[in-house]
LUMKE-759255 format. One record per atom (N, C-alpha, C, CB): residue in one letter; atom name; x, y, z. Coordinates in steps of 0.1 Angstrom, whole numbers, plus 5000, padded with zeros to 4 digits. Glycine has a CB too. Example, Ala and Ser with C-alpha at 12.3 -4.5 7.8 and 13.67 -1.06 7.14 Angstrom:
2
<A N <5132 4943 5078>>
<A CA <5123 4955 5078>>
<A C <5132 4967 5078>>
<A CB <5113 4955 5090>>
<S N <5128 4978 5071>>
<S CA <5137 4989 5071>>
<S C <5129 5000 5079>>
<S CB <5141 4994 5057>>
# end
This chain:
92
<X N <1257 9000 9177>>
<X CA <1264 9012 9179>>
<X C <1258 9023 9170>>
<X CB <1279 9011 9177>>
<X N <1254 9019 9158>>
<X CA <1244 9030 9145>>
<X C <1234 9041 9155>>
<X CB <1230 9017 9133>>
<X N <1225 9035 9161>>
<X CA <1218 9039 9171>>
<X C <1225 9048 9178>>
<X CB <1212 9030 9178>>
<X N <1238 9045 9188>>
<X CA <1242 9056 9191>>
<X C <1246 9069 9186>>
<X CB <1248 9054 9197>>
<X N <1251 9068 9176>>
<X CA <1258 9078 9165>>
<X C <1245 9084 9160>>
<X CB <1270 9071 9151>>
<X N <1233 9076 9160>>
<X CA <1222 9090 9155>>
<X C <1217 9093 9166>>
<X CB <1208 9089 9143>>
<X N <1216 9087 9178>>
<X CA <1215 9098 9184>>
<X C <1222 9109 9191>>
<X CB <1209 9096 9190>>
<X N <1231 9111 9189>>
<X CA <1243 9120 9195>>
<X C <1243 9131 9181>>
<X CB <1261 9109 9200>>
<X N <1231 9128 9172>>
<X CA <1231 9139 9160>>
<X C <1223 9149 9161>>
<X CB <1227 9133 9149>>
<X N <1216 9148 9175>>
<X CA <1208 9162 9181>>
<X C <1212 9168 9190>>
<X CB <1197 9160 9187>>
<X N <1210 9181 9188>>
<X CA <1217 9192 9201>>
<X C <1213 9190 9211>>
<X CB <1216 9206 9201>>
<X N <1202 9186 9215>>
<X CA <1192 9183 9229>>
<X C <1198 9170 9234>>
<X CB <1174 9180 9226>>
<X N <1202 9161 9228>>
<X CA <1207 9150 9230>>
<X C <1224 9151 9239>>
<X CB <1207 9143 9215>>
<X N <1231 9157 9227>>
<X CA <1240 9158 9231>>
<X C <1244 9164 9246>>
<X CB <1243 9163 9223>>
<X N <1235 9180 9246>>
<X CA <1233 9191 9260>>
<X C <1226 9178 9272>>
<X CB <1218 9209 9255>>
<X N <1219 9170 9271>>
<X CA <1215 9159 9282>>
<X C <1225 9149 9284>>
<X CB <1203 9152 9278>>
<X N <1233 9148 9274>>
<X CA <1249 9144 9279>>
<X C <1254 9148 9288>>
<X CB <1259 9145 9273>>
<X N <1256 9159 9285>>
<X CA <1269 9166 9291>>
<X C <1264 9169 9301>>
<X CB <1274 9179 9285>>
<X N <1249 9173 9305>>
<X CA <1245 9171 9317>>
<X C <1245 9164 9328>>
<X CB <1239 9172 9317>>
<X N <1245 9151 9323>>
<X CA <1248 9136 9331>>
<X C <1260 9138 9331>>
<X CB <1246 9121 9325>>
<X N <1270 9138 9326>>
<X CA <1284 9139 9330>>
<X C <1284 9140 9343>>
<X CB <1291 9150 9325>>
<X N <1276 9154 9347>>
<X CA <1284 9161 9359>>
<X C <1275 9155 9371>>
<X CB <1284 9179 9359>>
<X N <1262 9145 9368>>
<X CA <1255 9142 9377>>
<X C <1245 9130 9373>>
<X CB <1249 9155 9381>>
<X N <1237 9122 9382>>
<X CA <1229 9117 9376>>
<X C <1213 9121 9378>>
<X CB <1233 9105 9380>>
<X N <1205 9127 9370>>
<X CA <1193 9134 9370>>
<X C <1179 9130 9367>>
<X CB <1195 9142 9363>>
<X N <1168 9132 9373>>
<X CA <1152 9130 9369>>
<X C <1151 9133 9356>>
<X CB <1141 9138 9378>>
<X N <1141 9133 9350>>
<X CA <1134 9142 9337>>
<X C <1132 9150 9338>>
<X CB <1124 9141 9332>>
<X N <1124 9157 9354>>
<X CA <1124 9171 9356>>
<X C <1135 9181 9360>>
<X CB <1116 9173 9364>>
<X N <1145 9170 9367>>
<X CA <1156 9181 9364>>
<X C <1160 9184 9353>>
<X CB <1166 9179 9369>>
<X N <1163 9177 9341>>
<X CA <1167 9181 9333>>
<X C <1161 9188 9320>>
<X CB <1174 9174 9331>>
<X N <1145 9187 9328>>
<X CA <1142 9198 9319>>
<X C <1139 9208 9323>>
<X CB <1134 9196 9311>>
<X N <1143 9216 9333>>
<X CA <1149 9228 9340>>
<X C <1161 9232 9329>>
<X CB <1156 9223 9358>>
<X N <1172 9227 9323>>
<X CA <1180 9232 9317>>
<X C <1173 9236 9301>>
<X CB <1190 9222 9319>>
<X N <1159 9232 9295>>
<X CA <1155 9232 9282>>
<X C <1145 9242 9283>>
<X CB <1151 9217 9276>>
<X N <1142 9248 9271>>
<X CA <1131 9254 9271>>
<X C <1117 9246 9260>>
<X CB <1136 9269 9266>>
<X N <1118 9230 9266>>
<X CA <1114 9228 9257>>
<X C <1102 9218 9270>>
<X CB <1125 9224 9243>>
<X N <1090 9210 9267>>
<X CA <1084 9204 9272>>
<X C <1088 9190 9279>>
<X CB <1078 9204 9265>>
<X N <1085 9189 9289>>
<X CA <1090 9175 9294>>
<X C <1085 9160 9290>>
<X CB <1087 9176 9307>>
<X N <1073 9161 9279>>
<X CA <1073 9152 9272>>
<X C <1081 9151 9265>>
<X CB <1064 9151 9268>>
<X N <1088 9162 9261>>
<X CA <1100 9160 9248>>
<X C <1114 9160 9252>>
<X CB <1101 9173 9236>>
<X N <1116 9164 9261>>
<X CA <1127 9157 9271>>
<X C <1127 9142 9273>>
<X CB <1126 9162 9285>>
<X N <1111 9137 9275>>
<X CA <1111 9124 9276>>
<X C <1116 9117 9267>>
<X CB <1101 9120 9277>>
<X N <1111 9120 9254>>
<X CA <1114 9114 9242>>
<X C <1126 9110 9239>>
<X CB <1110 9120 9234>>
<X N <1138 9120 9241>>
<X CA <1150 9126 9237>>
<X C <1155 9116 9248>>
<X CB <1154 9144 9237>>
<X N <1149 9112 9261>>
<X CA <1156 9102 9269>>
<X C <1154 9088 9263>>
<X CB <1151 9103 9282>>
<X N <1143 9088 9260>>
<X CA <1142 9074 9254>>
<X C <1151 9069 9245>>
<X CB <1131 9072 9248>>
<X N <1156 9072 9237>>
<X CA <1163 9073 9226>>
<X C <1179 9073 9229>>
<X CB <1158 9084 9220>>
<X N <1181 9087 9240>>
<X CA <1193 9076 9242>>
<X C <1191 9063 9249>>
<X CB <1202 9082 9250>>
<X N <1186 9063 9261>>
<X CA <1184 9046 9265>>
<X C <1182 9037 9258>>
<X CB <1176 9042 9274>>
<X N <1176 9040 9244>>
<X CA <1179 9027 9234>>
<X C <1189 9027 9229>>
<X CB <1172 9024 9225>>
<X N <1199 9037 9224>>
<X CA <1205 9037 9220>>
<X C <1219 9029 9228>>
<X CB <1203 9047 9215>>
<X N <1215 9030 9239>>
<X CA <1224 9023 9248>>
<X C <1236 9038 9257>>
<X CB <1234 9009 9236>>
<X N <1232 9048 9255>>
<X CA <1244 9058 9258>>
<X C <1239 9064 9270>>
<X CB <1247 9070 9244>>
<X N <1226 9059 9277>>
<X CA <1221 9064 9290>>
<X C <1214 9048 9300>>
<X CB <1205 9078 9285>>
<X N <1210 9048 9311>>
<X CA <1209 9039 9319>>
<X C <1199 9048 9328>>
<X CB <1223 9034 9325>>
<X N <1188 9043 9330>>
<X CA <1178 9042 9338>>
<X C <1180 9039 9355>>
<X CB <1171 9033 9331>>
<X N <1179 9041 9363>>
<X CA <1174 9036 9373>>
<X C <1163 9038 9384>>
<X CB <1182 9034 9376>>
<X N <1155 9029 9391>>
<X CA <1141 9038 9399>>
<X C <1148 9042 9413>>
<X CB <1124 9027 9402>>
<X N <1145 9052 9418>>
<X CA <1149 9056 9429>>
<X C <1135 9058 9437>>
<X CB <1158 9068 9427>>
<X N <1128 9051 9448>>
<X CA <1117 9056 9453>>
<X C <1105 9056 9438>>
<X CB <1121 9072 9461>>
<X N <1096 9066 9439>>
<X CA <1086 9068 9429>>
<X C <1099 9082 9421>>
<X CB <1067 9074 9438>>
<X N <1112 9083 9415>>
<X CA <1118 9088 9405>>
<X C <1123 9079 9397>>
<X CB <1126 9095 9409>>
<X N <1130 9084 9388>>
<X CA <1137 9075 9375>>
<X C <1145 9082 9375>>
<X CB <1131 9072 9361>>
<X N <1161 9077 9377>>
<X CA <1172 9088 9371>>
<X C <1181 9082 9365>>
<X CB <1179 9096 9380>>
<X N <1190 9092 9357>>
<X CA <1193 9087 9342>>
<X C <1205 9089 9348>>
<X CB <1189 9095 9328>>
<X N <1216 9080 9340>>
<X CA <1229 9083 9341>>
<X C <1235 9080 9327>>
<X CB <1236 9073 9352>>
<X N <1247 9083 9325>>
<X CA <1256 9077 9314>>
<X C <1263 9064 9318>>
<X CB <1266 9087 9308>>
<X N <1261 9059 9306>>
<X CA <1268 9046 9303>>
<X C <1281 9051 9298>>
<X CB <1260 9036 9293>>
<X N <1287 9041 9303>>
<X CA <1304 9049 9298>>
<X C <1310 9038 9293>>
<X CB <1315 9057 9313>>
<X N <1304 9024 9290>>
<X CA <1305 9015 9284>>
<X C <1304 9018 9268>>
<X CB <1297 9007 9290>>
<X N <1293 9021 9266>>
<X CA <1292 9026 9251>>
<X C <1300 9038 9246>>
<X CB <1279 9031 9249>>
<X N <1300 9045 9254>>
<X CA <1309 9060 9252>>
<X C <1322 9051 9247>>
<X CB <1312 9073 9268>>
<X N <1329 9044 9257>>
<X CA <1339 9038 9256>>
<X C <1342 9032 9246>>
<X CB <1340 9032 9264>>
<X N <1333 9025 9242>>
<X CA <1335 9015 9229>>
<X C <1331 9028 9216>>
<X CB <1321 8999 9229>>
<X N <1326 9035 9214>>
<X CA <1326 9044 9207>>
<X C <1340 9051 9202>>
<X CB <1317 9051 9213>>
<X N <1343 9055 9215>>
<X CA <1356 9059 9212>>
<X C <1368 9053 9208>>
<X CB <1360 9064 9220>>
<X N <1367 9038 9211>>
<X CA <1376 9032 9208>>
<X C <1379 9030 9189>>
<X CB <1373 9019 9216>>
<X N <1361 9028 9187>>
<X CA <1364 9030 9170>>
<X C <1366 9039 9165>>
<X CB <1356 9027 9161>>
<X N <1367 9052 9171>>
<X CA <1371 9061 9167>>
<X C <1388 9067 9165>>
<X CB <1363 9067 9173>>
<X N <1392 9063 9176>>
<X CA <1412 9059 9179>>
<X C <1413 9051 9163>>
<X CB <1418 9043 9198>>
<X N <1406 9038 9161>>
<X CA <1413 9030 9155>>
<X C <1408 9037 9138>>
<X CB <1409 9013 9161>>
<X N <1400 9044 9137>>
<X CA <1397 9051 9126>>
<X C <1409 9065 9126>>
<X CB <1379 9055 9128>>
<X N <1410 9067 9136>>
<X CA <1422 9078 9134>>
<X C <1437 9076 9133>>
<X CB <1422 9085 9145>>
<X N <1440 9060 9136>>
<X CA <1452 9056 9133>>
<X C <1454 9051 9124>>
<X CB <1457 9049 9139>>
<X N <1440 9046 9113>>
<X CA <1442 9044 9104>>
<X C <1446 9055 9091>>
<X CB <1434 9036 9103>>
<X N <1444 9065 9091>>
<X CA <1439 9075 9088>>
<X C <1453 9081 9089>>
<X CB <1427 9079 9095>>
<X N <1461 9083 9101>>
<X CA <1477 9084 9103>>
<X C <1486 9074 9096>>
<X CB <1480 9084 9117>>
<X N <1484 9060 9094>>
<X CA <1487 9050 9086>>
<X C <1492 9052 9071>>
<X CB <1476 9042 9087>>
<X N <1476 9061 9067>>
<X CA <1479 9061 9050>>
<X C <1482 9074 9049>>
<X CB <1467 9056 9039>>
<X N <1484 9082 9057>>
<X CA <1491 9097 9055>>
<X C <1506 9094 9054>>
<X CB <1488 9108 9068>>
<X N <1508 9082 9065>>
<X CA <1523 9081 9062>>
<X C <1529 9069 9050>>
<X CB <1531 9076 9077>>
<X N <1520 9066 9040>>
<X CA <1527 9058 9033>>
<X C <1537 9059 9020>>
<X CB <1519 9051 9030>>
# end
């Protein structure tokens, strides 16, 4: 899970999130949304798919990315239990 938390420490990372959210996308679509190169979109994909916070799959001769909502999920969960703890010793 370390891996995911650095990578969700880049703004490009993050903005390719939020873009999966609403859809599942190529490389070139989503680097239609960047002003930045599609090798470096590549990169920024890789990274989440190692990190485990994106999912690959081939479509024909495409590759499209989705979110994993497994990791998101478990992410958040330590994050609840970091926040109840945290309400725990406020109230002692």
């Amino acid at each position: 899970m370390i891996d995911a938390y650095k990578a969700l420490s880049d703004t490009t990372r993050r903005k390719i999130l939020e873009l999966l959210k609403e859809r599942d996308m190529t490389v070139n679509e989503i680097t239609g949304y960047f002003n930045i190169s599609q090798p470096s979109i590549s990169h920024h994909l890789s990274i989440l798919k190692n990190s485990g916070l994106i999912e690959s799959s081939k479509e024909g001769k495409y590759v499209k990315y989705s979110l994993n909502l497994t990791v998101l999920h478990e992410m958040m969960g330590w994050f609840m239990k970091l926040m109840n703890k945290v309400e725990e010793e406020k109230y002692k």
